[in-house]
C-alpha positions in Angstrom: -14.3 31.2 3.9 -17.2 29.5 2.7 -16.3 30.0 -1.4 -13.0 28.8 0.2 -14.7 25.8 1.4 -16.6 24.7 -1.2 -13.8 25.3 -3.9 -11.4 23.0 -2.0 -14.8 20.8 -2.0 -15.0 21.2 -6.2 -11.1 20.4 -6.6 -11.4 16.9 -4.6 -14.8 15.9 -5.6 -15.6 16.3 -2.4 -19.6 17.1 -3.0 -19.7 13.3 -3.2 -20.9 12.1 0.0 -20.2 8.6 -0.4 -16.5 9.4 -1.4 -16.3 11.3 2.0 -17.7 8.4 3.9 -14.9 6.3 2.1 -12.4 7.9 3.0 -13.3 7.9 6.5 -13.6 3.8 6.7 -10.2 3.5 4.6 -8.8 5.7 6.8 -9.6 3.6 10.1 -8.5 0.4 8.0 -5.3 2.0 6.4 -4.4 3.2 10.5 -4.9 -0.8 11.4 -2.7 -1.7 8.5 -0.3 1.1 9.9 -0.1 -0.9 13.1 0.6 -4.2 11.8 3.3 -3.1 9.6 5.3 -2.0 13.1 4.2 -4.7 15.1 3.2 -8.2 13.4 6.6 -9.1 12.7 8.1 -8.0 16.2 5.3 -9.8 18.0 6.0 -12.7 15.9 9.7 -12.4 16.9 8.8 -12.0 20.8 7.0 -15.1 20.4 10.6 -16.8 19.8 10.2 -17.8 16.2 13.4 -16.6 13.7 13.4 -14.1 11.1 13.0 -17.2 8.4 9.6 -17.7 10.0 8.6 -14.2 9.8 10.1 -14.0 6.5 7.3 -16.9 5.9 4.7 -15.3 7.5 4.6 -12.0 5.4 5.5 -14.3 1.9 2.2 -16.2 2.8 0.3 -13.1 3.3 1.9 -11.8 0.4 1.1 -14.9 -1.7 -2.2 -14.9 -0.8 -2.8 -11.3 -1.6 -1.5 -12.2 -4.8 -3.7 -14.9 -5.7 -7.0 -13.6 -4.7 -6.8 -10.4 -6.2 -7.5 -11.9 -9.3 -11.3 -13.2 -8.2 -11.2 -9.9 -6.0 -11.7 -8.1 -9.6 -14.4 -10.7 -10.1 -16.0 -10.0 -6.7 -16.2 -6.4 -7.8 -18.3 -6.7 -10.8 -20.6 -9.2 -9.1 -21.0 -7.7 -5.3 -20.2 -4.2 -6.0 -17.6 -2.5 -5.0 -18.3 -1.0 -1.9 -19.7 -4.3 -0.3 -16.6 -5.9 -1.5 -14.6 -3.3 0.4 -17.3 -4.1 3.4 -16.1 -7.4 3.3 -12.0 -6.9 3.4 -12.2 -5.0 6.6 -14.5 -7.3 8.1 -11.5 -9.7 6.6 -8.8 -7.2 7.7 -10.2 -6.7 11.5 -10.6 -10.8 12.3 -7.4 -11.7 10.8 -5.4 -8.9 13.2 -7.5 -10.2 16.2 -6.8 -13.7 14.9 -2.9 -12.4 15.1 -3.3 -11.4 18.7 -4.6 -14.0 20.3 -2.2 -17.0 20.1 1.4 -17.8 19.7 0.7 -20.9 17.5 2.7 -21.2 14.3 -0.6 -22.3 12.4 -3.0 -19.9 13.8 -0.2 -16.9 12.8 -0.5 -17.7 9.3 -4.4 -18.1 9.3 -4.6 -14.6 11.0 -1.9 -13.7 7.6 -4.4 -15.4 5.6 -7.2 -13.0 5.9 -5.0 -10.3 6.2 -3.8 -10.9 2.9 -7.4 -11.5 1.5 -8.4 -7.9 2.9 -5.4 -6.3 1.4 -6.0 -7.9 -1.8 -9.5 -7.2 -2.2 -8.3 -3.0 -1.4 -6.0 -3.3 -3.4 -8.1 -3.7 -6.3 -10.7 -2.3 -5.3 -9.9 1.2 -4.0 -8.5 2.6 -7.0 -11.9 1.7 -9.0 -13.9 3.2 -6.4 -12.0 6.3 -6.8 -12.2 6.0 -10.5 -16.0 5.7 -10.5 -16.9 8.4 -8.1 -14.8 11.4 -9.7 -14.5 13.2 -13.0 -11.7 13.8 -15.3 -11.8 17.0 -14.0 -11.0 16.2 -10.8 -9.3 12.8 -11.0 -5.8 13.4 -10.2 -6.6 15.3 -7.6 -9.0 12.7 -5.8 -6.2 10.0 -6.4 -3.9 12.2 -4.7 -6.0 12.9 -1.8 -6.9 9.5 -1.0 -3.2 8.5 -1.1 -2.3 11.6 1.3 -5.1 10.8 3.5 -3.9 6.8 3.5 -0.7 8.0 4.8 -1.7 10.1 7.6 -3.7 7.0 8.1 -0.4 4.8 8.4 1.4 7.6 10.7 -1.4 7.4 13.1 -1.5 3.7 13.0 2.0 3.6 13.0 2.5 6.4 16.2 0.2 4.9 18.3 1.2 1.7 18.2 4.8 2.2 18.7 3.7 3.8 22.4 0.3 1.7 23.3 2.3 -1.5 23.6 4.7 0.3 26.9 1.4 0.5 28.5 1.9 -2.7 29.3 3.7 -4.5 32.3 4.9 -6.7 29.3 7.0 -6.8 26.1 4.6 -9.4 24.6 1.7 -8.6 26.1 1.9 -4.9 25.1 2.2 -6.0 21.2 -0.7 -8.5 21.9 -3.1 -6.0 23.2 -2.0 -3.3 20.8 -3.0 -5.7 17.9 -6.4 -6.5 19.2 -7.3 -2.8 19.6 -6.5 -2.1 15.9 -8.2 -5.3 15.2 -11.9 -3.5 16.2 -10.6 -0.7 14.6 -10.8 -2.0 11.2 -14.1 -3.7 12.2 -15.5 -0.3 12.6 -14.2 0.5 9.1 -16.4 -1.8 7.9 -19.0 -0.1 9.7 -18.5 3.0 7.9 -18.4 1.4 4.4 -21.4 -0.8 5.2 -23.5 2.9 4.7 -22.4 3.8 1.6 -25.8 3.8 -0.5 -25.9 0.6 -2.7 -25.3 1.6 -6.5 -22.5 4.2 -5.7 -19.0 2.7 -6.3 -20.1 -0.3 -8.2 -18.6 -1.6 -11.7 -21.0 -2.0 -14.4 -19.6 -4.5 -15.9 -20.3 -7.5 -16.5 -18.1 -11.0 -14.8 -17.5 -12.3 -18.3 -16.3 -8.9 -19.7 -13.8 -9.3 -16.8 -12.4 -12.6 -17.6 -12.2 -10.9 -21.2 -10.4 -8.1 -19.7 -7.7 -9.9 -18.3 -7.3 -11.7 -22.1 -7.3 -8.1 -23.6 -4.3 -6.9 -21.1 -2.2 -9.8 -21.3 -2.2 -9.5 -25.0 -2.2 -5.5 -25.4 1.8 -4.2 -25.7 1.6 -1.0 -23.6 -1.0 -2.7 -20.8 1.6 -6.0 -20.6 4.4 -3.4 -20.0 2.8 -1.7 -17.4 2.6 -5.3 -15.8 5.9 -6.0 -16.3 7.2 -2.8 -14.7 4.4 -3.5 -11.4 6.4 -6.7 -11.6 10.2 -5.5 -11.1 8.7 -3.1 -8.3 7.0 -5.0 -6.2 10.0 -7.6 -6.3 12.3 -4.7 -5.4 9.8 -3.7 -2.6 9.5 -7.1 -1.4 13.4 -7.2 -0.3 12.9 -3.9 1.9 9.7 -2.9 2.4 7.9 -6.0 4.8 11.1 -6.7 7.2 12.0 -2.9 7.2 10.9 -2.9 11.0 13.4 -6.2 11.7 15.9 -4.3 10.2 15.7 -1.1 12.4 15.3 -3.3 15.5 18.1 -6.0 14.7 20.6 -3.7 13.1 20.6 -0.6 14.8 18.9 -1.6 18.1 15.8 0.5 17.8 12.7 0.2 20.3 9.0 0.0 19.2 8.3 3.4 20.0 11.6 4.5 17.8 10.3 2.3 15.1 6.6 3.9 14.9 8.1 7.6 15.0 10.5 6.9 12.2 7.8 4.8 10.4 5.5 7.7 10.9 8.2 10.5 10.1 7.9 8.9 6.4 4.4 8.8 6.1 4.1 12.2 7.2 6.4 13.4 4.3 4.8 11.3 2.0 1.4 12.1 2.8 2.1 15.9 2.6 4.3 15.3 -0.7 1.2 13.4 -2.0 -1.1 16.6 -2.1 1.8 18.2 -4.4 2.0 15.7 -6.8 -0.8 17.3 -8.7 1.3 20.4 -9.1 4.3 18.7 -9.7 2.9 16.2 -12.8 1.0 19.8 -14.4 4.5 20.8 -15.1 6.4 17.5 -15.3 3.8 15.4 -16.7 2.8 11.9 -15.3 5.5 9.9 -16.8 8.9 12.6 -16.2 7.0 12.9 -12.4 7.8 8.7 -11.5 10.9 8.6 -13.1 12.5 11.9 -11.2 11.1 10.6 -8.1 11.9 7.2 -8.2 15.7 8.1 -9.2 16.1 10.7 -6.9 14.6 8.3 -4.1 17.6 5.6 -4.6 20.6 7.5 -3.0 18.6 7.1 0.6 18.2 3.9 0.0 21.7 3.4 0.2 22.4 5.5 2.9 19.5 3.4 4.7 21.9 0.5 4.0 24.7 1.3 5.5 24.2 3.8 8.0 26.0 3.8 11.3 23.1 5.1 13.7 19.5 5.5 14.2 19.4 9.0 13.4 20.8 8.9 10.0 19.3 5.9 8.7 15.7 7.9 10.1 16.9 10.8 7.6 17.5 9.2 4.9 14.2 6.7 5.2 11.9 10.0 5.5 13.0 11.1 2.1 13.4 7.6 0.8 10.2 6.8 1.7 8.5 10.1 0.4 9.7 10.2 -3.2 9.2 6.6 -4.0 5.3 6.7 -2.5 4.4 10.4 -3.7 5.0 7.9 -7.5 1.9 5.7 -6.1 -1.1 7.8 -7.1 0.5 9.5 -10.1 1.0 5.8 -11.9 -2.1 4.9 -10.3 -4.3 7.5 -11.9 -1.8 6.4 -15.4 -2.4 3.1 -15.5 -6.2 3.6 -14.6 -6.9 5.8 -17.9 -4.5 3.5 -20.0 -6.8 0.7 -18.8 -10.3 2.0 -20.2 -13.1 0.0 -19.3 -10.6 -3.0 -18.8 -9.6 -1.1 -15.3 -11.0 -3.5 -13.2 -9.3 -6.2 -14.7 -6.0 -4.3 -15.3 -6.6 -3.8 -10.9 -6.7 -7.3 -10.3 -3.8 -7.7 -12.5 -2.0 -5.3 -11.0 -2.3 -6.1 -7.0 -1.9 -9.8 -8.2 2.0 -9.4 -10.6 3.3 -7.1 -7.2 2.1 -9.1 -3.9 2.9 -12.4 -6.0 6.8 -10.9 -6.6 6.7 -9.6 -3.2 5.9 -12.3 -1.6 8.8 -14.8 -3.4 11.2 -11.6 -2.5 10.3 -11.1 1.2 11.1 -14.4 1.9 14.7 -14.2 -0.5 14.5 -11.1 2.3 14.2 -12.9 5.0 16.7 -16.2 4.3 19.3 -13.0 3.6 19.3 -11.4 6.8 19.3 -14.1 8.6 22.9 -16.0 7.1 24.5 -13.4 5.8 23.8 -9.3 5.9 21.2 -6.9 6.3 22.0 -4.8 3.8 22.6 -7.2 0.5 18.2 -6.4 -0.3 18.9 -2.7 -0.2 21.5 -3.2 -3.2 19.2 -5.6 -5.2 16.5 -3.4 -4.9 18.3 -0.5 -5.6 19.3 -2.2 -9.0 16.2 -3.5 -9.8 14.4 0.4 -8.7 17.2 1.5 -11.5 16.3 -0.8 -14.2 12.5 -0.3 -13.7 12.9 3.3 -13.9 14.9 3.1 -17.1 12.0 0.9 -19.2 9.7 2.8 -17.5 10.8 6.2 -19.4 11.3 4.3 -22.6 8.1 2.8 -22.8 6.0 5.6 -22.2 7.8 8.7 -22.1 5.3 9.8 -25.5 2.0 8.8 -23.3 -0.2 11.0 -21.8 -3.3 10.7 -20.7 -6.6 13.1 -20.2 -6.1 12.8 -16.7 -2.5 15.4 -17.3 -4.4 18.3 -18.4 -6.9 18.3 -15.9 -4.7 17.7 -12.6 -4.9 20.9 -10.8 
């Protein structure tokens, strides 16, 4: 048991202590995340606000992740990036508490404000963390992990909050309280990363080789692509992805509870899809392994469109949901080696071209649903999933990367 042990230890990196101690503070933060993605928008909507002001809410917090993840990159070279981590949950865990306290139009977006700060700054930070504390060896493998171990993050969050607010005498003040408790949550995430040893997880280099960095990507061909691809995606995503709990509840009549188990049910499937992606991209390959998944993933999408009941639309979002998010680490890791040394830059590029995309679509999202049909986004992003896919497999269906050989 113990050569067990310490060989499952090997193939994750896990002899790293500060990579175990982040995965334990992202995993508080990611379950707090979990929560707001079932809840903030049906607390906003038991507040009596319209689905054009939610659909403003999330674009705000969207824009705003978009914009800051640019200096989020620079943070990283200057703070480190484990204190720069420290500081988006301490971001993450005021802005939900912010959330939860009032029913002001103005205060609601603040509380998206530094929501969107904290989700910019992991966003851009995580994956060079993992980059910096693993080996080729063992890179894949570490990405893989940390995106299963995100998703059985989001179940929890997602679980539990879909029961915790019926605890409550109150509809509104069940969402409320559930909000405030996964608010401390992600302050005790911060906790956690506060004790990772200074010098472990940090960039070496320098601010101004960043802002050359992001000169260097916007002017290399296979970088820009990569960009352009993050772009298309993220607009897709946008449509669906932030109003997907809106959707469930307006459409098909489903209660906060229903929403966090089919929420969940996804997560669950992705997270354990996630820990065979490294098996799946040693025979595939990294490229063949996002396109199969992403094009196999757009059939449930449309079934998620126009189905008649709960139960079927919660069948076809568990696989939908899996094949499209078990893509995340593989590109991930991709675009991480195609960066080089530029990866930090590349990150901030990155989280900035998808939440900036996402944001202009969620509110497209939101001004649909609410004058004409809940289903027109799943057909523009099903195109736009389609045409991604395509340019994706033409532009880099000859790359590979050291990370391929060394995946399991």
């Amino acid at each position: 048991m113990k050569i067990h042990a310490q060989g499952l230890k090997q193939l994750y990196g896990l002899e790293n202590k500060s990579l175990l101690q982040f995965f334990l503070a992202c995993f508080l933060a990611q379950a707090a995340m979990g929560a707001i993605g079932v809840l903030l928008n049906l607390y906003i909507l038991s507040l009596g606000f319209s689905e054009d002001f939610v659909g403003t809410v999330m674009s705000v917090k969207l824009f705003v992740t978009g914009i800051i993840s640019i200096p989020a990159g620079l943070f990283c070279y200057r703070w480190g990036v484990s204190r720069t981590l420290t500081a988006a949950s301490v971001a993450l865990g005021v802005g939900i508490m912010t959330v939860s306290w009032t029913s002001q139009p103005g205060l609601l977006v603040a509380g998206a404000v530094l929501i969107g700060i904290a989700m910019a700054i992991k966003a851009v930070s995580v994956p060079i963390f993992l980059i910096e504390n693993s080996s080729p060896r063992v890179r894949q493998n570490v990405f893989s992990l940390n995106f299963s171990l995100m998703m059985f993050a989001n179940m929890a969050g997602s679980v539990i909050s879909g029961y915790l607010p019926e605890l409550w005498s109150s509809s509104r003040e069940g969402l409320s309280g559930t909000l405030m408790i996964f608010g401390l949550v992600a302050l005790v995430s911060a906790v956690c990363l506060a004790f990772i040893p200074v010098g472990k997880g940090n960039s070496t280099d320098s601010g101004s080789q960043g802002l050359l960095g992001f000169r260097f990507i916007l002017r290399n061909k296979k970088l820009f692509r990569l960009l352009a691809g993050h772009l298309l995606i993220g607009f897709g995503a946008g449509l669906i992805v932030p109003l997907f709990n809106v959707f469930m509840s307006n459409k098909l009549g489903a209660s906060t509870s229903h929403i966090g188990i089919i929420m969940s049910a996804g997560q669950i499937a992705t997270a354990l899809g996630g820990l065979l992606v490294p098996l799946v991209v040693r025979y595939l390959g990294q490229v063949a392994t996002v396109v199969v998944l992403r094009l196999t993933s757009i059939p449930f999408l449309l079934v998620i469109a126009n189905a008649p009941n709960l139960q079927l639309m919660g069948v076809a979002y568990f696989f939908r949901t899996a094949l499209m998010n078990m893509t995340n680490p593989v590109e991930s890791s991709f675009t991480m080696e195609m960066a080089g040394e530029k990866r930090v830059a590349m990150s901030s590029l990155l989280s900035s071209m998808n939440t900036v995309t996402r944001a202009i679509s969620v509110l497209a999202s939101g001004w649909i649903m609410s004058r004409y049909s809940y289903s027109v986004p799943y057909y523009l992003t099903c195109g736009l999933y389609a045409v991604t896919t395509f340019l994706f497999w033409r532009w880099f269906r000859h790359e590979k990367t050291g990370v391929t050989e060394s995946a399991v």
